[in-house]
VEXMARGU-734446 format. One record per residue: x, y negated, z of N, C-alpha, C, O, CB in turn; residue in one letter. Coordinates in steps of 0.2 Angstrom, whole numbers, plus 5000, padded with zeros to 4 digits. Each point is the difference from the previous one (the first is absolute). Glycine has a CB too. Example, Ala and Ser with C-alpha at 12.3 -4.5 7.8 and 13.67 -1.06 7.14 Angstrom:
  n.X  n.Y  n.Z ca.X ca.Y ca.Z  c.X  c.Y  c.Z  o.X  o.Y  o.Z cb.X cb.Y cb.Z residu
 5066 5028 5039 4996 4994 5000 5004 4994 5000 5005 5001 5003 4986 5005 5003      A
 5007 4989 4990 5004 4994 5001 4996 4995 5003 5003 4994 5001 5003 5009 4989      S
END
This chain:
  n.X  n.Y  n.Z ca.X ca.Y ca.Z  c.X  c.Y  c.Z  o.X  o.Y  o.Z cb.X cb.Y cb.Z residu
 5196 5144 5308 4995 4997 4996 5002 4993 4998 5004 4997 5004 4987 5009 5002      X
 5008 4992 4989 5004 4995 4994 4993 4993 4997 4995 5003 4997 5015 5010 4999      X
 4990 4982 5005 4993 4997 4998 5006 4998 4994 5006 4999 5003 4983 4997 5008      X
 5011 5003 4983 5005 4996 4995 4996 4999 4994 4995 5003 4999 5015 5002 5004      X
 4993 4990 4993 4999 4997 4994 5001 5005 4995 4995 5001 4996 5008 4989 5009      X
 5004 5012 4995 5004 5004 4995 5000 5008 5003 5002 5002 5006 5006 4986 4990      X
 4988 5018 5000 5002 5005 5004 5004 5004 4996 5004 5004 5002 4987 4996 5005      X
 5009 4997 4987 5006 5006 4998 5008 4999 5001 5004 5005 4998 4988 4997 4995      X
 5010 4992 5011 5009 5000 5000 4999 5003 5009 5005 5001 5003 5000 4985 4986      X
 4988 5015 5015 5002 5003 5007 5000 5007 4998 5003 5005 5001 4992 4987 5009      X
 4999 5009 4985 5001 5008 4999 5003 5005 4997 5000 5006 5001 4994 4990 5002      X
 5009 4999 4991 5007 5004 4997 5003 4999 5007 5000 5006 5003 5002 4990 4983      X
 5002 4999 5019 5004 5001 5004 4999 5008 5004 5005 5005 5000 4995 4981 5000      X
 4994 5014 5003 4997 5004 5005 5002 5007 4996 5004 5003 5002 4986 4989 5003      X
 5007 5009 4989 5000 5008 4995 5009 5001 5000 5003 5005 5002 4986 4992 4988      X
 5012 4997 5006 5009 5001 4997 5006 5000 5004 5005 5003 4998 4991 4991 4993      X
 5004 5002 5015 5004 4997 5004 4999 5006 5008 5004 5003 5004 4995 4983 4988      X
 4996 5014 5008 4998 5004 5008 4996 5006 5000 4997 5003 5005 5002 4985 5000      X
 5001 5014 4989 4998 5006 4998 4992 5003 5002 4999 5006 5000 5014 4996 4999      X
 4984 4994 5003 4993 4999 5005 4996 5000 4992 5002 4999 4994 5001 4993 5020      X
 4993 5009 4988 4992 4996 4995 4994 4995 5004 4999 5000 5006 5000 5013 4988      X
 4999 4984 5000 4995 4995 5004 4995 5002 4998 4999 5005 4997 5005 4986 5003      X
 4989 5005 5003 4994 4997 4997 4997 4995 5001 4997 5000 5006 5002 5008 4993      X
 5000 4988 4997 4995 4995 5000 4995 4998 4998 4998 5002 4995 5008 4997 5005      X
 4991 4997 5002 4992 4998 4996 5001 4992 4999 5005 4997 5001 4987 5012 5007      X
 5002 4988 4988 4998 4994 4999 4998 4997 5007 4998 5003 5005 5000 4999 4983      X
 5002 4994 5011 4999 4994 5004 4998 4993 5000 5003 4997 4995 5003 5010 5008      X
 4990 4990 5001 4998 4992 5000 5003 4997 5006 5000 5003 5005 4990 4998 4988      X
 5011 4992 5006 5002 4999 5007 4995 4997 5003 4997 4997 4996 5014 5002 5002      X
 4988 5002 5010 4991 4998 5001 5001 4991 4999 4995 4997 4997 5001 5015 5016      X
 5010 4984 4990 5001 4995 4998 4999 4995 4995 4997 4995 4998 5007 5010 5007      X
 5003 4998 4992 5001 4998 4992 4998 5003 4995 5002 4997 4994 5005 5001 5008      X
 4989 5006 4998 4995 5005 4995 5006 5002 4993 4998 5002 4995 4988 4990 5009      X
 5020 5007 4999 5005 5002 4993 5001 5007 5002 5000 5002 5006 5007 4987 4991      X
 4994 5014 4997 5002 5006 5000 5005 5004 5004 5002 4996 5004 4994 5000 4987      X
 5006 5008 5009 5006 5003 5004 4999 5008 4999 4995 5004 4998 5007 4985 5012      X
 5004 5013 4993 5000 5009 5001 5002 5002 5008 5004 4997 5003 5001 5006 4984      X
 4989 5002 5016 5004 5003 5006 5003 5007 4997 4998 5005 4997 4993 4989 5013      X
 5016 5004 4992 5005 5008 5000 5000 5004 5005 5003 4997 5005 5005 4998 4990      X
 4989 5011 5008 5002 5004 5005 5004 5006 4997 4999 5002 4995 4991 4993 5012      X
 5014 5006 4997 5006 5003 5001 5003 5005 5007 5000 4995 5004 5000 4996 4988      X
 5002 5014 5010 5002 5003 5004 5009 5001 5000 5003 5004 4996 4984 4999 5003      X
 5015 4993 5005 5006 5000 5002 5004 5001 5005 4997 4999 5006 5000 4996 4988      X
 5008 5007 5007 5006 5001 5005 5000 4991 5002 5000 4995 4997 5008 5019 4997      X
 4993 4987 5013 5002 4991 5004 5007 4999 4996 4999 4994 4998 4997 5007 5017      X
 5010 5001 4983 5004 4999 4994 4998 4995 4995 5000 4994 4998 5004 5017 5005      X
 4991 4996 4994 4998 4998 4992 4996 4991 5001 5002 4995 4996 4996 5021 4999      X
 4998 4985 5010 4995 4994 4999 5004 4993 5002 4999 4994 4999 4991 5014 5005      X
 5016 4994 4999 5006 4995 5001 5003 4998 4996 5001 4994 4999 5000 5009 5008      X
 5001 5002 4988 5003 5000 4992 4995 4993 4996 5002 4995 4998 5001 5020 5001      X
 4990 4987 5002 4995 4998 4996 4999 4992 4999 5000 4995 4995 4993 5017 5009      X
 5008 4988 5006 4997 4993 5001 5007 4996 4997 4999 4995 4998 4991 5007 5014      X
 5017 5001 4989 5007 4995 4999 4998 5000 4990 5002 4996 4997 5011 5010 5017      X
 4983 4998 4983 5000 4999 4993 4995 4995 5001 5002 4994 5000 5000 5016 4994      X
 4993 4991 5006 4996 4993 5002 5002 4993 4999 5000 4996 4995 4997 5012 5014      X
 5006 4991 4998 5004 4995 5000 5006 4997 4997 5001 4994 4999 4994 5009 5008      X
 5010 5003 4991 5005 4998 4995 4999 4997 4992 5003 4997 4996 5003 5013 5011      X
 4986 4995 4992 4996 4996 4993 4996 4997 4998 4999 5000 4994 5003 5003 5006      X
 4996 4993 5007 4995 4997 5002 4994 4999 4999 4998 4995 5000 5009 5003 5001      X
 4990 5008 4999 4994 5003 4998 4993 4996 5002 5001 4999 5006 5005 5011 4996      X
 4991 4988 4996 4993 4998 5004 4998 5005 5003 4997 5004 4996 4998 4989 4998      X
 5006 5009 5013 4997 5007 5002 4998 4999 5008 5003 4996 5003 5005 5010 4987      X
 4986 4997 5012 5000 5002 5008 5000 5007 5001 4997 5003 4996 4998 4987 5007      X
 5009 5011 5002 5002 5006 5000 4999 5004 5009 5004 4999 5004 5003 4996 4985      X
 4987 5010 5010 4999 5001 5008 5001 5005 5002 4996 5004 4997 4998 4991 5004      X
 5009 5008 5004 5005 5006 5003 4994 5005 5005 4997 4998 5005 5018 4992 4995      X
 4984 5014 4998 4994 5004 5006 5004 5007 4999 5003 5002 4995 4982 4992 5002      X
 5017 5009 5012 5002 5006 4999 4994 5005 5001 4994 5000 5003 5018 4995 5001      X
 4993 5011 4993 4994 5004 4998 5003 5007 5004 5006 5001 5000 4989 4993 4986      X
 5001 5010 5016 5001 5005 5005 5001 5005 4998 5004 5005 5002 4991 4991 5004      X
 5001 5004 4989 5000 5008 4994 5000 4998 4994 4997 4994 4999 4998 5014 5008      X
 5007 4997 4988 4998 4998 4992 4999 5007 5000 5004 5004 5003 5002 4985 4991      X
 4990 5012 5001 4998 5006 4998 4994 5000 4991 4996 4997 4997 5008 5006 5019      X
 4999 5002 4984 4994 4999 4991 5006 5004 4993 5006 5002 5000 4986 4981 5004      X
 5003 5016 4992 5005 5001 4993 5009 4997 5000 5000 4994 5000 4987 5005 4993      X
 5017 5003 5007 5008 4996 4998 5001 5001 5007 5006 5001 5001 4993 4987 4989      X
 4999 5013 5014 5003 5002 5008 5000 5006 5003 4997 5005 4999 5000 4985 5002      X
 5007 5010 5005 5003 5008 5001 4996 4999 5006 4999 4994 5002 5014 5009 4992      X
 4985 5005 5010 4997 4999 5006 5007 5003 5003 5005 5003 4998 4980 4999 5001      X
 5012 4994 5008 5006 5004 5004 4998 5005 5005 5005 5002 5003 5001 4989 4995      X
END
């Protein structure tokens, strides 16, 4: 999960680069009452590593929070 300013240069990354898909919504900040986007995304510990070294190599306005997930399952995913 992604709180950012900019969501289309993480979610071109995320689509084009790491072959994943996002989603986001709008957002307010409870604070700063500015705008922003949360991105959630389902990733491999790799990919979200990838994500966070873009992040920072582009210096993104971004926070970025890592929750592991036990199962995924739904449309786009395989059962096992």
């Amino acid at each position: 999960m992604l709180i950012c300013d900019d969501k289309d240069v993480i979610c071109d990354y995320i689509i084009n680069v790491l072959g994943k898909s996002a989603t986001y919504v709008e957002a307010r900040g409870a604070y700063t009452g500015e705008r922003n986007y949360i991105v959630f995304s389902t990733l491999t510990k790799k990919q979200a590593i990838e994500l966070r070294g873009f992040i920072h190599q582009n210096k993104l306005h971004a926070f970025m929070s890592v929750m592991t997930t036990s199962e995924v399952f739904g449309k786009g995913f395989s059962s096992l």
